[in-house]
Each structure stands twice: as structure tokens, then as C-alpha cells.
MILUM-370176 format. One line per 2 residues: number of its first residue (from 1); for each residue z, y, x of C-alpha. Coordinates in steps of 0.02 Angstrom, whole numbers, padded with zeros to 5 digits, always signed. Example, Ala and Ser with C-alpha at 12.3 -4.5 7.8 and 13.67 -1.06 7.14 Angstrom:
1 = +00390/-00225/+00615; +00357/-00053/+00684;
END
This chain:
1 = +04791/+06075/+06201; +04981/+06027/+06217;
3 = +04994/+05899/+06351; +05129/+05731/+06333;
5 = +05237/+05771/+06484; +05282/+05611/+06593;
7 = +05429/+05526/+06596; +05505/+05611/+06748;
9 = +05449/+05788/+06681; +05562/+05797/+06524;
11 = +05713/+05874/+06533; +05873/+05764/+06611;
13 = +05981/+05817/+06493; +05881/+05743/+06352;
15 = +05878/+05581/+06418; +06009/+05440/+06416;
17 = +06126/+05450/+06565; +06128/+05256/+06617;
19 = +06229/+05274/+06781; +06377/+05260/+06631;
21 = +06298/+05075/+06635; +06264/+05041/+06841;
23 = +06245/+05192/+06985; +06078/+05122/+06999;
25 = +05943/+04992/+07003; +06017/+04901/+07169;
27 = +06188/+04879/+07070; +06114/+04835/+06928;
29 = +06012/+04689/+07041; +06182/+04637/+07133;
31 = +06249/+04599/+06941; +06087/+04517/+06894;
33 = +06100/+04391/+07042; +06286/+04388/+07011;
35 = +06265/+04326/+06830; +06142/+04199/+06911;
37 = +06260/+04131/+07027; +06393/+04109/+06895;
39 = +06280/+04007/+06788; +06318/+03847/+06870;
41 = +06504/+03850/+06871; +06485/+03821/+06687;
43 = +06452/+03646/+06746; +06626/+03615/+06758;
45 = +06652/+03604/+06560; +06473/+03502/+06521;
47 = +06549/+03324/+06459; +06734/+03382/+06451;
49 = +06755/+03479/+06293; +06814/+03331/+06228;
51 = +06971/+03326/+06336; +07069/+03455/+06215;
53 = +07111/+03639/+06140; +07147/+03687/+06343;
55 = +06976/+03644/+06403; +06891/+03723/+06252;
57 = +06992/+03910/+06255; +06926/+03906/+06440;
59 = +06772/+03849/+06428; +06740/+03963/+06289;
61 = +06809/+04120/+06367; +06701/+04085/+06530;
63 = +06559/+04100/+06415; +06614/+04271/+06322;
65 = +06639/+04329/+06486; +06454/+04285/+06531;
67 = +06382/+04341/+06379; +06473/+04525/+06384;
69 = +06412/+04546/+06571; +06228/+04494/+06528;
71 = +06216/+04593/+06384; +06249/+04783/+06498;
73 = +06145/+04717/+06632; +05991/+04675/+06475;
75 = +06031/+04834/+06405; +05996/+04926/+06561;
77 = +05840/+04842/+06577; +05777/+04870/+06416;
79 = +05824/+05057/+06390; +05726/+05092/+06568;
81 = +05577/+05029/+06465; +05599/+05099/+06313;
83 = +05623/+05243/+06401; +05451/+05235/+06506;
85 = +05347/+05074/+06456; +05208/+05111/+06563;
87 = +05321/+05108/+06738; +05289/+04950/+06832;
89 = +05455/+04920/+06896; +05560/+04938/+06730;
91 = +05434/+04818/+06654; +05465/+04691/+06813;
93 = +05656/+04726/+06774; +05616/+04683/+06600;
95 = +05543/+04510/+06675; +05679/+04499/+06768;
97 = +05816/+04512/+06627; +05695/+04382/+06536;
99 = +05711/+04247/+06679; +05894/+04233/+06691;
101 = +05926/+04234/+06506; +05823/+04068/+06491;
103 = +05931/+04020/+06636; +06092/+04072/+06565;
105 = +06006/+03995/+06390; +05980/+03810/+06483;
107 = +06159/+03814/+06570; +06248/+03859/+06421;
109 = +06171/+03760/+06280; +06278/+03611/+06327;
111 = +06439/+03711/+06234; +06347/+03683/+06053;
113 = +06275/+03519/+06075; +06444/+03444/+06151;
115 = +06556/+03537/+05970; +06445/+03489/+05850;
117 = +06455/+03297/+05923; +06653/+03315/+05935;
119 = +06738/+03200/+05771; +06765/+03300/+05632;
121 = +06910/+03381/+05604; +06925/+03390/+05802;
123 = +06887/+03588/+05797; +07020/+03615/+05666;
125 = +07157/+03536/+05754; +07106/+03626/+05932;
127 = +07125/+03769/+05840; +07310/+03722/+05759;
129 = +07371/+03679/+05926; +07309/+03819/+06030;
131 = +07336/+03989/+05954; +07228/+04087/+06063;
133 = +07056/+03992/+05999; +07115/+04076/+05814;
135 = +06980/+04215/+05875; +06851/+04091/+05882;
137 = +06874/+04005/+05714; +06743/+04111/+05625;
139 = +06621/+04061/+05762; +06645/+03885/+05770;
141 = +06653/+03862/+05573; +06485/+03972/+05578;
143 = +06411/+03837/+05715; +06463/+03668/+05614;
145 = +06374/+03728/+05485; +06217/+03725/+05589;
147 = +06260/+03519/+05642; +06128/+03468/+05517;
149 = +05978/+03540/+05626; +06040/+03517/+05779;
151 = +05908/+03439/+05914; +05957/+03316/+06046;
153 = +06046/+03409/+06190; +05909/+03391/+06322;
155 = +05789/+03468/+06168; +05914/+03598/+06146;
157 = +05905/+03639/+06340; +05730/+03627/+06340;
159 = +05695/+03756/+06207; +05843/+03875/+06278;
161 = +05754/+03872/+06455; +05581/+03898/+06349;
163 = +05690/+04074/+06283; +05569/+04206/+06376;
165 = +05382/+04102/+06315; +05454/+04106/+06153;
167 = +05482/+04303/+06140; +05326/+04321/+06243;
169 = +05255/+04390/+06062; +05361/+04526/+06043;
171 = +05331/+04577/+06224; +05157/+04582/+06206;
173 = +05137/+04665/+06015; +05282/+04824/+06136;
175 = +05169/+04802/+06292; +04999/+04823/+06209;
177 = +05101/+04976/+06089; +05170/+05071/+06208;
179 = +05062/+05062/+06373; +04880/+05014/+06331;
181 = +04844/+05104/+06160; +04784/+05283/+06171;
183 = +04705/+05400/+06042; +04567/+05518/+06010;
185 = +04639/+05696/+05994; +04596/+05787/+05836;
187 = +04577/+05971/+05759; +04706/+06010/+05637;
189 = +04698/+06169/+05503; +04667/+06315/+05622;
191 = +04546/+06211/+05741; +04674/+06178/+05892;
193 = +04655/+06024/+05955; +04794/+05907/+05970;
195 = +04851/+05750/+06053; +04901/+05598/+05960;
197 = +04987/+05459/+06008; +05113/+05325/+05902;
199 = +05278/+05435/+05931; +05168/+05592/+05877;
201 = +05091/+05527/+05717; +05259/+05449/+05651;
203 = +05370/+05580/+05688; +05257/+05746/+05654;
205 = +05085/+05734/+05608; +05129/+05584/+05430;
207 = +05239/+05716/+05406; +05148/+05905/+05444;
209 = +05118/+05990/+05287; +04934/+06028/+05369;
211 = +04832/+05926/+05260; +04667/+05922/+05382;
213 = +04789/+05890/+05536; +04893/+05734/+05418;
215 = +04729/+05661/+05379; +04623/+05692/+05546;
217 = +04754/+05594/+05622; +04771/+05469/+05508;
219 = +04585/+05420/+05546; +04618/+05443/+05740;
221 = +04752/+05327/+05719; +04705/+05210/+05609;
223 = +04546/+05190/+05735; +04620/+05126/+05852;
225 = +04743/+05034/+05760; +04583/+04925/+05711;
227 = +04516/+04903/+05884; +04661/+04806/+05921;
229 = +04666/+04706/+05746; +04628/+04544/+05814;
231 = +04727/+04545/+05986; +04887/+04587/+05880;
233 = +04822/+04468/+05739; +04838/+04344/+05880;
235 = +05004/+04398/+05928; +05099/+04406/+05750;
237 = +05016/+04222/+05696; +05104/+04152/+05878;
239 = +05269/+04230/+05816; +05256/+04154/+05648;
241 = +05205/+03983/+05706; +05342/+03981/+05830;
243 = +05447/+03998/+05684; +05370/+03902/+05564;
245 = +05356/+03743/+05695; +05560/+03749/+05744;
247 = +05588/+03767/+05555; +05518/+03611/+05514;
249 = +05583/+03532/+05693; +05747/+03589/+05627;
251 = +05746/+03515/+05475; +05749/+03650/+05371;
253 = +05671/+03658/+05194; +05578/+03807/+05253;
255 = +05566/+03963/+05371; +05658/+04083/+05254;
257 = +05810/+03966/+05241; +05819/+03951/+05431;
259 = +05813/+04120/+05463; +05914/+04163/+05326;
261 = +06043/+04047/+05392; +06145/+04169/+05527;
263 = +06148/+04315/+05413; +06231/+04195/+05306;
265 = +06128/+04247/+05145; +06103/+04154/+05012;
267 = +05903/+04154/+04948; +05943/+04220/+04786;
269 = +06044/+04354/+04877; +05865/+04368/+04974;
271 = +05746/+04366/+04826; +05840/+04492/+04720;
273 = +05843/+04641/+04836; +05656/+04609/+04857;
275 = +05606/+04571/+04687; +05716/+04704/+04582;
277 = +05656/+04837/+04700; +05490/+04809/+04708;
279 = +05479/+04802/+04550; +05581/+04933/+04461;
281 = +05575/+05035/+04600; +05367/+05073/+04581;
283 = +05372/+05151/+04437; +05478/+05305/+04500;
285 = +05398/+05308/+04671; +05226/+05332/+04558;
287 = +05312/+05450/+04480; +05346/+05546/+04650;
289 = +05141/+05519/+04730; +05086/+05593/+04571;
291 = +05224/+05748/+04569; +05158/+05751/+04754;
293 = +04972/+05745/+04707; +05011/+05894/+04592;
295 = +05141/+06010/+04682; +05030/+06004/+04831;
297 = +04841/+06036/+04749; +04786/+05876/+04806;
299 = +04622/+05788/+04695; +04700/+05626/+04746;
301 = +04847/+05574/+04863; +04793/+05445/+04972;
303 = +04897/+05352/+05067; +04904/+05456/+05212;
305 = +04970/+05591/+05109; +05127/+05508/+05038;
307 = +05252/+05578/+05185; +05150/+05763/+05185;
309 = +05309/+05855/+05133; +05323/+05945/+04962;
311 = +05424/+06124/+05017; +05358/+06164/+05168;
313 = +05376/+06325/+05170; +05561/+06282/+05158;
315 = +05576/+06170/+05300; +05678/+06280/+05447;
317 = +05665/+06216/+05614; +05798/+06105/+05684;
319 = +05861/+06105/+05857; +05957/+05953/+05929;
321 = +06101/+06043/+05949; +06101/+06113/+05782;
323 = +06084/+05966/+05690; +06222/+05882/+05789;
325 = +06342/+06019/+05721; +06291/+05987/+05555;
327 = +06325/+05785/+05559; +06481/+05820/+05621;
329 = +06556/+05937/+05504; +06460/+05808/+05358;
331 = +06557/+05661/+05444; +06738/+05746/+05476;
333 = +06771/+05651/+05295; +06783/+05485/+05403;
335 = +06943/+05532/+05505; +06974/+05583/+05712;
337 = +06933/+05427/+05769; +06768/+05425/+05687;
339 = +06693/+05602/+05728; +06780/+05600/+05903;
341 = +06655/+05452/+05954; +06528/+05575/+05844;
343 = +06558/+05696/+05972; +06555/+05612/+06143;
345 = +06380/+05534/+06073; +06312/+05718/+06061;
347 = +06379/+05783/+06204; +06390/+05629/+06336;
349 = +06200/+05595/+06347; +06213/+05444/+06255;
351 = +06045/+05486/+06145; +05878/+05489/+06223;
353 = +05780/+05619/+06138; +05626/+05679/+06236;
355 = +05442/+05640/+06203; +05362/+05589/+06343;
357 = +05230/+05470/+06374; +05282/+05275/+06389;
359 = +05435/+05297/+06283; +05455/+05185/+06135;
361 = +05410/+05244/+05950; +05557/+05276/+05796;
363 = +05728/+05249/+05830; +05878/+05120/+05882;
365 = +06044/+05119/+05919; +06082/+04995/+06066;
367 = +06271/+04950/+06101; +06344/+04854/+06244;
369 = +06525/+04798/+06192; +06575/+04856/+06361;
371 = +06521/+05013/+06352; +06477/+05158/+06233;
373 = +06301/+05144/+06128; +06142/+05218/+06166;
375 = +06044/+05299/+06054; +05834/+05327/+06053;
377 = +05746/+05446/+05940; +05602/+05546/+05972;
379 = +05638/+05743/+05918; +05520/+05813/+05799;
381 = +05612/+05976/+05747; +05645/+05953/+05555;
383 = +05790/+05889/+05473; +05685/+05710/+05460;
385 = +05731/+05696/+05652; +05914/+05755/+05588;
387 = +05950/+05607/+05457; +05870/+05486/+05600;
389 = +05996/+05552/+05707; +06137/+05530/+05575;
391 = +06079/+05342/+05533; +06082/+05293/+05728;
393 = +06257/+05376/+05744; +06303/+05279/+05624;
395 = +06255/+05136/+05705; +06331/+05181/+05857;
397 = +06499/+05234/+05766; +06511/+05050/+05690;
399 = +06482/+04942/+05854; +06608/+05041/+05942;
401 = +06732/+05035/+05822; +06709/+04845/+05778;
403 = +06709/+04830/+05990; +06868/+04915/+06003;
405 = +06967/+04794/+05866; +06866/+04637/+05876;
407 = +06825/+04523/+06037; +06651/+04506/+06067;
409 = +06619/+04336/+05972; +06672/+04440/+05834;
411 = +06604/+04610/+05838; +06426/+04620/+05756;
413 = +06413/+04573/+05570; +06266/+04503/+05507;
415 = +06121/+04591/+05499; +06128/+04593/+05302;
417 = +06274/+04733/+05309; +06204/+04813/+05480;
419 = +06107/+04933/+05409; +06268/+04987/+05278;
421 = +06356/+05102/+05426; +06186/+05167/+05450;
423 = +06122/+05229/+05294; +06302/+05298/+05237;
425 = +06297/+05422/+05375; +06114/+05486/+05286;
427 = +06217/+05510/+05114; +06353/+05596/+05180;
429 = +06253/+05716/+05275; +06150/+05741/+05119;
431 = +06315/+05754/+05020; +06367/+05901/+05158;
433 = +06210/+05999/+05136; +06193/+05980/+04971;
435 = +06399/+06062/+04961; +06351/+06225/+05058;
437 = +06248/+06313/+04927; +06209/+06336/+04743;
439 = +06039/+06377/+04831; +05904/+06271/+04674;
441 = +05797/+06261/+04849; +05902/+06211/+04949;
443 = +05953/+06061/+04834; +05791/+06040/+04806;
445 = +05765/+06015/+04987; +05915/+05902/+05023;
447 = +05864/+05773/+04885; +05680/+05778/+04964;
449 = +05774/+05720/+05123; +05886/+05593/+05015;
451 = +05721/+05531/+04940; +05651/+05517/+05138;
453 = +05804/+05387/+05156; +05765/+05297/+04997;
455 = +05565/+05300/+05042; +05603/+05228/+05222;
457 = +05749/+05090/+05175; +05681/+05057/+04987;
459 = +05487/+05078/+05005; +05418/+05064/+05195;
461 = +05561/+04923/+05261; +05529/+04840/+05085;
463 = +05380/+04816/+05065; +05381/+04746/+05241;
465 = +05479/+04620/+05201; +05375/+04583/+05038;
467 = +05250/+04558/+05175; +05328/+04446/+05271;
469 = +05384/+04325/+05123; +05190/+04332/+05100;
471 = +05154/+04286/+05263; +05287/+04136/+05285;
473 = +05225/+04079/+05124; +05046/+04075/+05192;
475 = +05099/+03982/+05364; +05175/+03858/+05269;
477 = +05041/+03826/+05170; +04908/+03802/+05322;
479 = +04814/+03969/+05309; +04768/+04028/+05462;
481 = +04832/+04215/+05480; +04683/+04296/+05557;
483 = +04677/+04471/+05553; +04561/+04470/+05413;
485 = +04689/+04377/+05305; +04845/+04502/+05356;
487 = +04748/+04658/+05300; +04723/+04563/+05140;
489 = +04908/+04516/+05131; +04955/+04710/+05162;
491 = +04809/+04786/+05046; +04898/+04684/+04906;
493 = +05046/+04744/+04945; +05021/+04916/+04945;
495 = +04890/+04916/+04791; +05035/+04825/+04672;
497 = +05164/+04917/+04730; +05058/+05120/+04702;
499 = +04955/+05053/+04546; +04816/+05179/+04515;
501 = +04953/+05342/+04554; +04904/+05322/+04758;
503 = +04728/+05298/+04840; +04752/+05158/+04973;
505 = +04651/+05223/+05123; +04542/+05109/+05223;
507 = +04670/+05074/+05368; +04823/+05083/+05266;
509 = +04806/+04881/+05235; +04838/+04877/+05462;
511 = +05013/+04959/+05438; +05076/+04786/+05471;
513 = +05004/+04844/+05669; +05132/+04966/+05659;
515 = +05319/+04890/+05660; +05399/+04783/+05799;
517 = +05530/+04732/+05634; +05394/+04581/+05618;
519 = +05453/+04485/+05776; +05652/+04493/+05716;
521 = +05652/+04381/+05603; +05705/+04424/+05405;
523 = +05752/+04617/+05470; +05654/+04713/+05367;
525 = +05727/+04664/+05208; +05892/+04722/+05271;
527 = +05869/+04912/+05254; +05850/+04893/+05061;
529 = +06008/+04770/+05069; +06131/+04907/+05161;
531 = +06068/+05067/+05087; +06108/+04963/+04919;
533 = +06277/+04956/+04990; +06311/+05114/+05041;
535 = +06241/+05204/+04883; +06363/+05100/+04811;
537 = +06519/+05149/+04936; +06482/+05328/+04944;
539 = +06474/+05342/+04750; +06648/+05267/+04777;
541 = +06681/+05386/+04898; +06648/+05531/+04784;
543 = +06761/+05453/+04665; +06888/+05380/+04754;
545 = +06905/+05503/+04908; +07019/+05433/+05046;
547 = +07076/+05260/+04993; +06877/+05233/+04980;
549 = +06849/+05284/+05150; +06992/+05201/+05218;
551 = +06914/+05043/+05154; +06767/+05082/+05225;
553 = +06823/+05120/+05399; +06941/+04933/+05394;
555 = +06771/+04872/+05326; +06673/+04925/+05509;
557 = +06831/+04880/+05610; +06812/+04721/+05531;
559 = +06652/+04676/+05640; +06596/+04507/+05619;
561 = +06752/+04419/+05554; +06677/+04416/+05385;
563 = +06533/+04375/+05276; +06430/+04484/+05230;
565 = +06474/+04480/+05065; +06662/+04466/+05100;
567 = +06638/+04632/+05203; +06549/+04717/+05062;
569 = +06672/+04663/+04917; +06817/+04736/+05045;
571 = +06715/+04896/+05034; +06716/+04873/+04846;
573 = +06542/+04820/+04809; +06502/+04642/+04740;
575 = +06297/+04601/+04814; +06297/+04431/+04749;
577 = +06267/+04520/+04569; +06083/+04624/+04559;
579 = +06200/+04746/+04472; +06212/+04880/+04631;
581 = +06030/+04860/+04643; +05983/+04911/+04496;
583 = +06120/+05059/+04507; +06047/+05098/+04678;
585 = +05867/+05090/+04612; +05929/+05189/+04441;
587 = +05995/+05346/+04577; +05815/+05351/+04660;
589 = +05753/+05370/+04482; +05881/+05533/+04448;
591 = +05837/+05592/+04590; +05653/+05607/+04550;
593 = +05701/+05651/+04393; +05778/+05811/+04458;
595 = +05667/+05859/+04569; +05542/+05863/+04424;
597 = +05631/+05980/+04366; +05676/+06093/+04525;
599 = +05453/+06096/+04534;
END
């Protein structure tokens, strides 16, 4: 049996270099106590903002200058434990990064409180008479429009310095995850044993074509998914009721609109991507289980089976290195700038790609402002791991670009577009493949790789977020969310969405076990809302060819100096209308309608 190697067996050179961040843990603790120290000289703008446009452009740069440095030193910390969970000093450093951000939380929530009591019309004439707060505009518009559920400042200072108890949730669903689950190793086809573990279920064995193996792990891992039901029950129901009590604290008419607040979406905006795609999306993803259920001999597809993969004879190995070639020659459409950053990604060790034990499951693309971005997948081998690999570059591509025109209060957009960049990367490489042969298989393959995109953005992210409009909507209404009443949530899900064309295995309703997306607020929805967008783009793309992408790349440069919805109508695509949806929706459909045909 194949033995997980430990963090400090794996290759080097498949691991993120973070010396590009600090030499080392002692420089990385003398910028930890620096950012301390600095905390209090903040003190010198509490009561004063008051005084004029001077005192404000200082007081706010002071901060930006805080919140740039604090960000690489977090960063560090939290891609040493993503890196190796189990290791007891990156998790202290992880405590440690958690401490001074409720510090730096406390000493800076003054700045808010003391705007949104300034007269009004006080911001707008700062801004007239001192050009240099023009970069802070968007910001400070963004934070009036949060005045109506502001708390008291000494509440406001209370809950900042409360910042690490109220992510303790989220630390505890990644702590229990990573470092205290293990698995019961299982047989696959041939009789080898094998180990299993989270990274190796969801990036090989959902996946393996080896039906015993797919579903002999599913049970493994499933198993002791359930032992841990009511501890992570536990967990999810804190993180809700956190949110649920500051919601109504706030003010707010419920949890959605308060967390729907920063990505500046409106709830129609919200409902629509969930509703139209859930719903006219199930009929051609039935359509695929039962083309699935047939191509592959199966008496029923369960849910277990729904990722086994329907070529796979036709699925050639995939090296790292290999696949990085490819995504760069699909990505030379976007220009020098673009694929040079492409390049220094693949080559500069800023992607962690080793399995080893400790190291976090899927895939994310962390960026510093200061720095370059870091990137963590785990490698599987198969062009799966490639698109993965395309979707975080583009990512990292985005934040870098948006870093190098905007300042930092205006670099990231709202997480509504943030998954856009992302998921056009997936097309385009799809696009590429697709270009280099009139091979039927081959284009068969690529658009069971498109569909992979469309399953993971459109189906598994989704229905997530179905999920957690169920569960908000069950807080709110006083039922307690034991685990009993979350498998019930997520068996309904499931069951509506795969009608009678997908057998929902016992242990499929605990998938909600499986995704940290829970404890970020309204995320999940998000991957439905930018791969709408950029099935949308790259159709204009297609069409357009260079003034499209020249759009697009003023669209990522743009950051977070627009709306969502601004920055997506500057791309060309208008999401207030359910029109893209439904176009978006209508492509999945073709493509299963093709690949009905290529069978």
C-alpha cells in the first residue's frame, strides 16, 4: 500500500517558496510584533477626523499601510498551515496571526464609527478639497451606506476585539478536517489496498473510473464523515447563529441582506442565479447521470458515481509541467502582460502542488497585494487537476493585475465577479484544446472537461448555496440545526435537484461536512454568478476577438473601483437581467446535447 508522504518528504520544488514572503519564521515574528507595536500610534487620529480632509488622507493612509503589512504576515501564517495542518507550530502561528488581528480590529474600529458620525456631506467636501482622498471615494461611499447598522463605537470595538472567538468555527470545522479525521483504507478493482484520506477521495478516487475503488471509498469516507456529524453539526449551527444574532443586532431585515450587503448584490440579483439554475439546469444534468448510467453499464448511478468519468480509456496522464505548457499557449490570447505573470506562476514556485499529509483539501489562490499570489492544488494527474490549475491562475492573474493599477482599498472586487477571472481561464483552455484536433474523441473529451466546470460552478457550488438559503431560512425561523435536521436539509436538496435519474446514497445527504465555503458567508452562490459571466465574455470573445479581450483585461485592472455589475456591463454582460443565465444554462444543455451524440 502507497504511503501519504509527510510534509517535509515531498519534493521542495513542489511546494510554495515563502522566503519570497519573509527569510523565515523569526522575520516573520519581528513583523508580527512590529505590526503590534504600530497599533497604538493609530491613537493619534481617534476623536480628530473631524478636524479636516488633512487629518483624514493621513489617518487613512496609516491604516492602508497597516492593513497591506498584516495581510503578508497572515498570509504566511496561513499557507504554513495549509501547507501542513497537523504541525504544532504553524497552527500556534495561526493563533498568533488571530491575536493581533482582533488587536489591530479593536485599535482601528474607531476610523468607521468616527465617518459615519461626521455631518453629512462632510465626506464629500474632504474629498473636493483634497485630491489625493479621490482613491478613497469608492470606499467611503461603500461605508455610509452601512451608517444605518452601525453599533455604538465601544460595541463596535468590542465585537472587533471579539474577531478571533467569532471565526473560532471555521478554525475548528479546518482543525477537526485536516488533522483529526483519518480513514479506513479500502480494496479497489484488482484487490490493492489503498489509502484514503479528504485530498485523495476528492481529487482521484470521486473521480477513478474503477467502479469498486469509487464506491469502496465512498463508504470509507462517508464513515467517517458520520462519526463526526454532530461535532461539526455543532460547529456550522455556531457559525450560523453568529450570523444570524449580528444580523438582527444590526438591524438588518435578515441574514441574506446583511451578507449580501458588501458584495453589493441586490436579492433579486441573489435569487435568480439560484432559482433559474436550479431549476432549468436539472433537467440536462438528468440528462447527463442517465447518459452516465448507460455509457458506463451501470444498473443505477448513485450518487457516488456522478464524477466516475465517461472516456476513460481516453484520459492521458498529465504532468504538472505539461499542463502548464498547455494553459499557457490557451492563454497567449490575453496579451504579454497576462501570460508573462502566467509564466513566473509556473516556474517561480508560487503553486503548492504536493500531497502530503496535513495539507489542506481542493484548491485557492491566495494573493498579498505586496507580493505575487500563491496558489494550492493538490496534483492528481488528469486534466481535472489541469482546469483547477487554470481557474487558480486565473485568480492569481486578476489580483495581480488589479494590485498593480489599483491601491489596495481598491483592488479586490466583490466576491460576486471573483470567480469571473477564474472560470474564463477554464473556457479558454477548453477553447485551446478543443482548436488542436478534428479528433470526435478528443472533443468529446474536452466538453467532458467543460461539463466538469459547469458540474463544479453550476451543480456542486449551487446547490450549496441552495443549502445555505435553506439553512438561514431555518435559523431565522427558530429551528435548531442539529445534525439530524442538516442531513434533512441536504437530502432535499440533492433528491429535487436528481429526480428519480440519480440514486442518493446514504451519506450523500453529509456532503454539507465537506466544504469550508459554509463559514464565508454567501460564497458558494458566487461560482454560478461568475461562470455566468464568463460564458457570457468568452462567447464575446469568440465573436469579438481583441476589442473583447481588451475589455476584459481593463475589466480585471479595474479591481474594486466598481460594482459588480458596473464591472460586468464594462465586460459587456448585463447580470441584473436572468437573460445570461438562461444563455449560460442553454450552453450546458448543447453541450450535453453533443455529447449524446459523440456516445
Amino acid at each position: 500500500m502507497k504511503e501519504r508522504k509527510r510534509r517535509d518528504q515531498v519534493e521542495p520544488q513542489s511546494t510554495w517558496n515563502l522566503a519570497d514572503l519573509y527569510a523565515g519564521d523569526d522575520a516573520w515574528e519581528a513583523e508580527m510584533t512590529g505590526i503590534a507595536e504600530a497599533l497604538p500610534s493609530m491613537e493619534r487620529f481617534q476623536g480628530k477626523l473631524h478636524e479636516g480632509a488633512g487629518r483624514l488622507l493621513e489617518c487613512l493612509e496609516a491604516q492602508e499601510a497597516l492593513h497591506i503589512r498584516f495581510l503578508r504576515a497572515s498570509t504566511y501564517a496561513r499557507l504554513q498551515l495549509s501547507g501542513d495542518g497537523t504541525n504544532p507550530a504553524y497552527q500556534a502561528n495561526s493563533a498568533r496571526v488571530g491575536d493581533v488581528a482582533a488587536q489591530a480590529g479593536a485599535a482601528l474600529s474607531f476610523i468607521c464609527s468616527e465617518l459615519l458620525e461626521l455631518p453629512d456631506g462632510w465626506l464629500e467636501r474632504y474629498i473636493g478639497e483634497e485630491p489625493k482622498l479621490e482613491p478613497f471615494r469608492k470606499s467611503l461611499t461603500d461605508l455610509l451606506e452601512t451608517k444605518p447598522h452601525r453599533l455604538q463605537a465601544e460595541t463596535e470595538a468590542v465585537l472587533a476585539s471579539l474577531g478571533e472567538v467569532l471565526g473560532a468555527p471555521y478554525t475548528i470545522y479546518q482543525r477537526s478536517k485536516l488533522s483529526d479525521m483519518s480513514f479506513a483504507s479500502v480494496e479497489d478493482g484488482e484487490g490493492a489496498t489503498r489509502p484514503v484520506s479528504f485530498a485523495l477521495y476528492e481529487t482521484d478516487y470521486e473521480l477513478s473510473p474503477d467502479t469498486v475503488l469509487r464506491r469502496n471509498a465512498y463508504q470509507s469516507f462517508t464513515g467517517t464523515l458520520e462519526s463526526y456529524q454532530n461535532t461539526f453539526a455543532a460547529v456550522y449551527a455556531a457559525e450560523v447563529k453568529k450570523q444570524t444574532v449580528i444580523s438582527r443586532l444590526r438591524g438588518y431585515e435578515s441574514v441574506t441582506h446583511m451578507l449580501l450587503q458588501p458584495q453589493q448584490v441586490t436579492i433579486p440579483m441573489y435569487h435568480n442565479i439560484l432559482d433559474i439554475i436550479r431549476t432549468e439546469l436539472a433537467p440536462h444534468m438528468r440528462r447527463l447521470a442517465r447518459l452516465k448510467q448507460r455509457v458506463l453499464g451501470l444498473d443505477r448511478i448513485r450518487f457516488c458515481d456522478l464524477k466516475a468519468p465517461l472516456d476513460p480509456e481516453f484520459s492521458p496522464s498529465v504532468t504538472f509541467e505539461e499542463a502548464g505548457r498547455t494553459i499557457l499557449d490557451a492563454l497567449r490570447v490575453m496579451g504579454p502582460e497576462y501570460t508573462e505573470l502566467m509564466e513566473q506562476a509556473l516556474t517561480g514556485r508560487w503553486i503548492d502542488y504536493a500531497d502530503n499529509i496535513g495539507k489542506s483539501t481542493g484548491a485557492f489562490c491566495s494573493s498579498t497585494y505586496s507580493t505575487h499570489s500563491y496558489i494550492l492544488i493538490t496534483w492528481a494527474g488528469n486534466m481535472r487537476s489541469a482546469f483547477t490549475l487554470a481557474h487558480e491562475l486565473g485568480h492569481a492573474g486578476h489580483l495581480m493585475l488589479a494590485a498593480r493599477n489599483q491601491r489596495y482599498t481598491n483592488y479586490r472586487p466583490s466576491t460576486y465577479f471573483i470567480e469571473a477571472p477564474s472560470t474564463m481561464n477554464e473556457l479558454l483552455l477548453a477553447r485551446h484544446l478543443m482548436e488542436q484536433s478534428d479528433d470526435p474523441r478528443l472533443k468529446r473529451w474536452v466538453i467532458l472537461q467543460l461539463l466538469n466546470t459547469y458540474y463544479h460552478n453550476f451543480v456542486t457550488h449551487l446547490l450549496e448555496g441552495d443549502m445555505q438559503r435553506r439553512v438561514y431560512e431555518a435559523a431565522e425561523a427558530g429551528k435548531a440545526l442539529t445534525a439530524k435536521k442538516l442531513r434533512e436539509l441536504k437530502g432535499s436538496v440533492l433528491s429535487e435537484f436528481w429526480g428519480d435519474a440519480v440514486d442518493i446514497d446514504a451519506g450523500a445527504e453529509l456532503t454539507w461536512m465537506r466544504q469550508p465555503h459554509y463559514y464565508m458567508g454567501l460564497y458558494p452562490y458566487t461560482y454560478a454568478a461568475g461562470l455566468t459571466a464568463s460564458t457570457a465574455v468568452a462567447e464575446l470573445i469568440r465573436e469579438e476577438g481583441q476589442p473583447a479581450v481588451d475589455r476584459w483585461l481593463d475589466v480585471l485592472k479595474a479591481g474594486g473601483t466598481m460594482r459588480p455589475l458596473e464591472l460586468m456591463k464594462l465586460a459587456g454582460v448585463d447580470m441584473s437581467e436572468p437573460q445570461p443565465i438562461r444563455s449560460a444554462v442553454a450552453y450546458v444543455g448543447s453541450l450535453i446535447d453533443e455529447l449524446e451524440q459523440l456516445f
